[in-house]
VOKOL-32737 format. One record per residue (C-alpha): y, x, z. Coordinates in steps of 0.5 Angstrom, whole numbers, plus 2048, in hexadecimal, padded with zeros to 3 digits. Each point is the difference from the previous one (the first is absolute). Example, Ala and Ser with C-alpha at 12.3 -4.5 7.8 and 13.67 -1.06 7.14 Angstrom:
# residues 2
7F7819810
8078027FE
END
This chain:
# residues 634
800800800
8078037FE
804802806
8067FC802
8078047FD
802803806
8087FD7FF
7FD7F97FE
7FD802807
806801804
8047FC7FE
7FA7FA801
800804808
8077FF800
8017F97FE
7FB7FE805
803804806
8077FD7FF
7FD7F97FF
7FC800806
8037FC805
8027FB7FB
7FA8007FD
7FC7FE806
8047FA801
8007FD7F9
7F7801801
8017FC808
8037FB7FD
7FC7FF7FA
7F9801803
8047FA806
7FF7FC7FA
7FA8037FE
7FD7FD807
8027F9800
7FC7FF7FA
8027FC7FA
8067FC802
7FE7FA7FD
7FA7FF804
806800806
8047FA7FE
8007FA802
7FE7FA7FC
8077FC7FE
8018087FD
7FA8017FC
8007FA7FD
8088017FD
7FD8067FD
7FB7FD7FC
8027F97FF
8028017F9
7F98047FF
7FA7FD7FB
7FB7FC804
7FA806800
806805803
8037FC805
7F87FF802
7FF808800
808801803
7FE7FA806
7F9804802
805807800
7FA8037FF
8028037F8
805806800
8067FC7FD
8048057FB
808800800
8038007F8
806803801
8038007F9
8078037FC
7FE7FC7FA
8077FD7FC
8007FE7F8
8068057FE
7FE806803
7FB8037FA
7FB804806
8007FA804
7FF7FB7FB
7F98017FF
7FF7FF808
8007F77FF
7F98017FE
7FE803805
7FF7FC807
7FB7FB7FD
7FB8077FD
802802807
7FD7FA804
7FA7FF7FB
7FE807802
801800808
7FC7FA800
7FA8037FB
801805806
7FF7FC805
8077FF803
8067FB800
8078037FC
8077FC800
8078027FD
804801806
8068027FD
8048037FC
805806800
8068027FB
8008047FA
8058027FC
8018057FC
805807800
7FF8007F8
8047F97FF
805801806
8028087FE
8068017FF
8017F8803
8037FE807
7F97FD801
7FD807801
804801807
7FA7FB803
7FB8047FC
7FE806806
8027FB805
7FB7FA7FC
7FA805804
8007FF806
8027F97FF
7F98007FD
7FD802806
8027FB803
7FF7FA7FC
7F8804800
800800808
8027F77FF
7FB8007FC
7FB803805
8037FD806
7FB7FA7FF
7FB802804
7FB7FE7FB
7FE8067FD
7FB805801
8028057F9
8058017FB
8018007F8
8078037FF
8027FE7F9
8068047FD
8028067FC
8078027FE
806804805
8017FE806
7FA7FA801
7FA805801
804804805
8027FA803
7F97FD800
7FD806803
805800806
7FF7F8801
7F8801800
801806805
8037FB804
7FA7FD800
7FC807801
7FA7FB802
7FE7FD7FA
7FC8037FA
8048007FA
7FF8027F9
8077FF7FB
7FE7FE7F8
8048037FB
8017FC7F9
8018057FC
8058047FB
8027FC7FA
7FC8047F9
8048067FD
8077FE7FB
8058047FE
7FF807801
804802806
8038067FD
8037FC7FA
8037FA806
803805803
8038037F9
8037FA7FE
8037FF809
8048077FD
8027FE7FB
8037FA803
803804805
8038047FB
8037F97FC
7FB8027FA
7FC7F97FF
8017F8803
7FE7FD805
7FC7FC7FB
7FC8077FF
7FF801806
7FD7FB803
7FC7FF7FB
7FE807802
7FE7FE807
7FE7F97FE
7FA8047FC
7FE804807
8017FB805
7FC7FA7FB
7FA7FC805
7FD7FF806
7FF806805
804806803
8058047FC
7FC8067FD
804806802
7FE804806
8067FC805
7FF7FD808
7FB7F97FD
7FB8067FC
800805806
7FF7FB805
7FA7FE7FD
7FD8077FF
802801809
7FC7FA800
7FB8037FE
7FF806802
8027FD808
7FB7FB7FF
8027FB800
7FE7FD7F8
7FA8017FD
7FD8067FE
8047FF7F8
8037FA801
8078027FF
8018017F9
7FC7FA7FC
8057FC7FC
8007FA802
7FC7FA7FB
7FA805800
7F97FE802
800806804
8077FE803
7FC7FA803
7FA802802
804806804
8047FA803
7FB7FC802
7FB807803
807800804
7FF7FA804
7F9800801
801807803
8057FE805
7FB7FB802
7FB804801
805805804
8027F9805
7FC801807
7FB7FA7FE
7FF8047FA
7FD806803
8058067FE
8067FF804
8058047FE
8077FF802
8068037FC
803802806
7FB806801
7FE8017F9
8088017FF
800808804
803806800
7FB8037FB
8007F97FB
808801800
8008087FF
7FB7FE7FA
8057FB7FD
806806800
7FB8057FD
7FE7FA7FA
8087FF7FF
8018087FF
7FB8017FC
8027F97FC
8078027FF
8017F9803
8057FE802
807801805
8017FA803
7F9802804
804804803
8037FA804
7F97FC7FF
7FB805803
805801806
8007F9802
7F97FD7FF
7FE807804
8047FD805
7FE7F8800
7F9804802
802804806
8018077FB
805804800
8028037F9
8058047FE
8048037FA
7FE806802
7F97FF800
8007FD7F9
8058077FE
7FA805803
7FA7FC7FD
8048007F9
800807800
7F98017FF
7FE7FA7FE
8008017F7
8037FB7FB
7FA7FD7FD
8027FB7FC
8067FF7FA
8017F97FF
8077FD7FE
806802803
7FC807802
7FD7FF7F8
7FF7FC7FB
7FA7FD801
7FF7F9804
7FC7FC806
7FC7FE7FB
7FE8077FD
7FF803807
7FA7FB801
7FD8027F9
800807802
7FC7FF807
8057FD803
7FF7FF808
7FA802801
8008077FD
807801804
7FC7FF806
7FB8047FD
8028077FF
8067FF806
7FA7FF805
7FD8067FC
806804802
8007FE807
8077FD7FF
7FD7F9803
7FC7FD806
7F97FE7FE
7FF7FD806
8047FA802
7FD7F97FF
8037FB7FA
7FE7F97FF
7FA8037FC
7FC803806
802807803
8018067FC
8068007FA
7FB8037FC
7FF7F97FD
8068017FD
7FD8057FB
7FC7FA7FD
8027FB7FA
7FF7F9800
7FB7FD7FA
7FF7F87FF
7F97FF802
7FC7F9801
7FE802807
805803803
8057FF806
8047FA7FF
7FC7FC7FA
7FF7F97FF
7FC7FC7FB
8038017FA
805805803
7FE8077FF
800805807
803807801
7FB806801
803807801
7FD8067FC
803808800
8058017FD
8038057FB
800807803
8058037FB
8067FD7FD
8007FC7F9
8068027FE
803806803
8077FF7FD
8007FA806
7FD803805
7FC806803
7FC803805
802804806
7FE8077FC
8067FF7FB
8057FC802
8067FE7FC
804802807
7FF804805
8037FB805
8017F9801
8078007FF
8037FD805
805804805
803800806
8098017FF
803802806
808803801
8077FE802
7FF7F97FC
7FB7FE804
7F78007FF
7FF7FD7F9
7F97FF7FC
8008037F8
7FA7FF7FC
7FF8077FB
7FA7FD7FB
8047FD7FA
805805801
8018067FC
7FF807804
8078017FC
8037FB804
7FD800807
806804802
8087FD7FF
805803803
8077FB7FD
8067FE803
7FF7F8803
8027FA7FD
8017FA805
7FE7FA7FE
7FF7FA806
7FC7FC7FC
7FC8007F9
8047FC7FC
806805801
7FC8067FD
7FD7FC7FB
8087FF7FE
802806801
7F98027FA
8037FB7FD
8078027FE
7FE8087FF
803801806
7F9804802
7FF8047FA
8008077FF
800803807
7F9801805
8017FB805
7FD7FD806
8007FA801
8017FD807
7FE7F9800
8027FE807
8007F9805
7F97FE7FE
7FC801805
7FC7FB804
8067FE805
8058007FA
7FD7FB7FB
7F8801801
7FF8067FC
8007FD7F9
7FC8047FA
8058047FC
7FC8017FA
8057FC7FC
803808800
7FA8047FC
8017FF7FA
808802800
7FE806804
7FB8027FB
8047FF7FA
805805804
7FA805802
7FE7FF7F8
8078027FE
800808804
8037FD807
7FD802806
7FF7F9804
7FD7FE807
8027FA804
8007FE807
8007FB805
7FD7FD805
7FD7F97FC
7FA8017FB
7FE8027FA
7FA7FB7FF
7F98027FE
8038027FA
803806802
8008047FB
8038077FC
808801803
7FF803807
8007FB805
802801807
7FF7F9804
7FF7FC806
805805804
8017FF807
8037FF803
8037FB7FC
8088007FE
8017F8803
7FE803807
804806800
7FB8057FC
8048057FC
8007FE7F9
8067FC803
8048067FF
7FE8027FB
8078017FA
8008027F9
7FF8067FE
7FC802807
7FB8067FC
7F87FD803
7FA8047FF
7FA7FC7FE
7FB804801
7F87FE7FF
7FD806800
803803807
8007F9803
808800801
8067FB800
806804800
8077FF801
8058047FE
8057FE806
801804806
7FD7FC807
809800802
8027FC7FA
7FA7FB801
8027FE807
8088007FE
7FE7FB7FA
7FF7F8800
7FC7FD7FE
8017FD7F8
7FD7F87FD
7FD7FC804
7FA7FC800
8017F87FE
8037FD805
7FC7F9803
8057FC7FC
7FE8047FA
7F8800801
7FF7F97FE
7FE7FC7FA
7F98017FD
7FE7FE808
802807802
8037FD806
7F97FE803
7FE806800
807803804
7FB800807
7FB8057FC
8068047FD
802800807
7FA803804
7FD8047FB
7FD807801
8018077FC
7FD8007FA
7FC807803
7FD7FB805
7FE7FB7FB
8067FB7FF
7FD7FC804
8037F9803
7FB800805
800804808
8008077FE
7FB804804
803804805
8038057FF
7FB8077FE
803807802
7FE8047FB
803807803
7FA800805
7FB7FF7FA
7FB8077FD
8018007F9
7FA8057FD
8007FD7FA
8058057FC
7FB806802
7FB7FC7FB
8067FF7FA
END
């Protein structure tokens, strides 16, 4: 057996040391749960029968005896939202395999979805981070019910899989197994879709050209094909084990899409404690399942809104995870794979190339991930190594339905060109690197940038919002000089931390043009991040008295990749003697498209390096006290 690479190793001691106390307590409380047994037992008459009075007859019977495992449908289905779409079929598949299974399922709820692609740029996209952890919460009433005994999570796209993860580990003591839909089949190629948004940029072609650009790429059912935040939560579902093994990218319509859906359900069935394999998402979520998920994001070239994600769902379990254990594992952990904004190659062709299960493979291989950590297949991630093949008798099959079966899978790349083995990486690294300077701690993500743009050292311009900057490109006010572009007051507790990759594309046509270009801000650049340097999520934020409030035009900024530098060229003395500049909207201005619902959440949000999280933070960890051997390892 490979031995576990020494850095992985450390950084999974750390994260289990500093998390202990926390840790503890999530597990006692959990396990209390545990011990009562499942709560439908427990509730009084008048109670049970609101929860099933609606059911069919045969299970109102089966509810009434309390005997069946009865399976919460927690879904993100709506008609607009092509990802989601698919997901109207499924609670009928669902049921009729439960049953067959032998348990009981019901709809307990839906939770939103929107998606960043349609509020880019919009007023709607200052909900987009906060949507998460209302997901979260509308998980948690869904499973307030006490009918439940497992869980089947249905959801895909940016916030909705972290949120349901957050939401589920609330109720750490169910069994819960998330169902994907799957990516939309292959359209436009995403080098030619990105051409054509240059282009548009640069005032070259219309509107009409362009959106018969994106109306080719983005043209049915099913998740957007580039690798972004929808496609990268499914791979993490994946290797964190809480999909089946090869689930994640069957596209959506297909034979196989539903016999995956319907093993789905049979499997949480089994995993209930009437099923016999009782296994709670709360002790199958631990230190090791989530230094796995890291490990898969940076061999992935996944994407950077994890950097937020990661931290909070760890966190919704009693884990402590840091930027900096990400920033270390990133260093010895190889980019694997090239799929659009890192290459030019989509989702869909990842998959064909052998997809998860060989990315599993050779990083176990390499001792880069954890074997020996339980998934909702039975212990050992190993299981992820394997692909599913339609079968007649396998997990989930019905009369007139096919099963799944699960047979090796590939121990070479299909295609080279999109994804290799850990002997002949396409990077050395994973790409994702901790910033730190007078402008506070930022994270930058390195793998679609060209080594020749890694370090911009220019002079700033200041910008309070997007919209200002793309004026400014507009009106040529930017060309012919390197820059840095500082895009402030758009973290969490200034206006939601939008995404701002409505910016890409101006910025790329200034870096095609010769001139050295960064950015930095304290809001995101979305999963899509992709060829201009990007240094994001900086903290502390400018809303909440952060530097970059004081930043002025013309202030020479270093951003440096390579070193992990965030300099300002502004002595310590002037700083202090400078006001702040702008301002965060005022509650007056934060209103409309319902923003001014959410002014609690803005509120009360924590720092984007603890996960931009409205919920209680857990208390504060002194780091000054912690060992660090990692970089001895590096």
């Amino acid at each position: 057996m490979t031995s576990l690479h020494p850095v992985v190793a450390e950084v999974t001691r750390r994260i289990t040391d500093r998390s202990r106390p926390h840790r503890d307590a999530y597990l006692a409380r959990i396990d209390a749960a545990t011990d009562k047994g499942p709560a439908r037992t427990k509730l009084a008459c008048g109670n049970l029968a609101h929860g099933f009075a609606a059911s069919e007859p045969k299970e109102k019977q089966a509810l009434r005896r309390r005997s069946k495992p009865n399976v919460a449908i927690v879904t993100s289905y709506n008609d607009m939202l092509s990802a989601h779409q698919p997901y109207g079929a499924y609670p009928p598949i669902l049921k009729d395999a439960v049953l067959r299974a032998g348990g009981i399922a019901q709809v307990a709820g839906g939770v939103p979805a929107m998606c960043d692609g349609i509020t880019q740029g919009r007023d709607g996209m200052q909900l987009s981070l906060f949507s998460r952890d209302l997901i979260a919460m509308s998980a948690a009433v869904a499973l307030s019910h006490d009918m439940f005994d497992g869980a089947l999570m249905l959801g895909v796209c940016d916030k909705i899989v972290p949120g349901l993860v957050i939401g589920a580990l609330s109720f750490g003591h169910l069994p819960t197994v998330f169902v994907p839909a799957g990516p939309m089949t292959s359209g436009l190629p995403n080098n030619e879709k990105a051409r054509v948004r240059q282009l548009h940029a640069e005032g070259k072609v219309g509107r009409e050209e362009l959106l018969d650009a994106e109306a080719a790429s983005y043209h049915s059912a099913g998740t957007c094909t580039f690798y972004g935040t929808a496609n990268s939560n499914q791979l993490l579902m994946e290797v964190m084990g809480l999909h089946l093994p090869g689930a994640s990218f069957a596209n959506p319509g297909t034979s196989m899409r539903e016999a995956l859906t319907r093993a789905a359900a049979a499997r949480v069935t089994a995993l209930t404690p009437q099923g016999g394999e009782p296994t709670p998402i709360g002790r199958l979520v631990d230190e090791k399942t989530v230094v796995n998920a890291c490990v898969a994001l940076l061999a992935s070239g996944g994407s950077t809104n994890h950097t937020l994600h990661l931290v909070a769902m760890a966190r919704a379990a009693g884990i402590v995870l840091t930027w900096q254990d990400l920033a270390d594992l990133s260093a010895v952990v190889p980019l694997l794979a090239r799929v659009y904004p890192n290459g030019q190659a989509d989702i869909n062709h990842f998959h064909a190339a052998g997809g998860v299960a060989f990315l599993v493979h050779t990083l176990l291989g390499g001792g880069l991930l954890h074997d020996d950590v339980q998934t909702v297949m039975g212990r050992g991630l190993w299981r992820y190594t394997t692909e599913p093949r339609l079968a007649p008798d396998g997990l989930g099959g019905t009369t007139g339905a096919p099963g799944v079966a699960w047979e090796e899978g590939p121990k070479a790349s299909l295609d080279t060109g999109v994804l290799r083995g850990i002997e002949d990486p396409f990077a050395a690294d994973g790409g994702v690197r901790v910033l730190h300077g007078p402008l506070g701690t930022a994270v930058i993500k390195t793998s679609a940038v060209k080594d020749q743009h890694r370090v911009v050292t220019a002079p700033a311009m200041v910008f309070d919002d997007q919209d200002s900057l793309l004026a400014a490109f507009a009106e040529g006010r930017l060309d012919g000089r390197d820059l840095v572009a500082v895009v402030r007051y758009q973290g969490p507790a200034a206006n939601g931390m939008p995404e701002l990759h409505k910016l890409t594309p101006a910025l790329g046509v200034l870096q095609d043009r010769g001139q050295q270009v960064a950015i930095v801000t304290d809001g995101r650049m979305s999963g899509a991040s992709g060829k201009v340097p990007a240094a994001i999520h900086v903290t502390p934020e400018a809303a909440l008295g952060g530097v970059l409030g004081r930043v002025q035009d013309g202030d020479v900024i270093t951003v440096d990749a390579e070193r992990g530098v965030l300099e300002l060229v502004v002595s310590e003395q002037e700083l202090r003697a400078r006001q702040s500049t702008g301002r965060a909207p005022t509650g007056e201005e934060w209103v409309g498209t319902g923003r001014e619902l959410f002014a609690g959440f803005r509120a009360t949000v924590g720092a984007a390096d603890t996960g931009a999280s409205v919920f209680p933070a857990l208390q504060p960890y002194d780091f000054s006290h912690e060992e660090n051997r990692v970089a001895e390892h590096i």
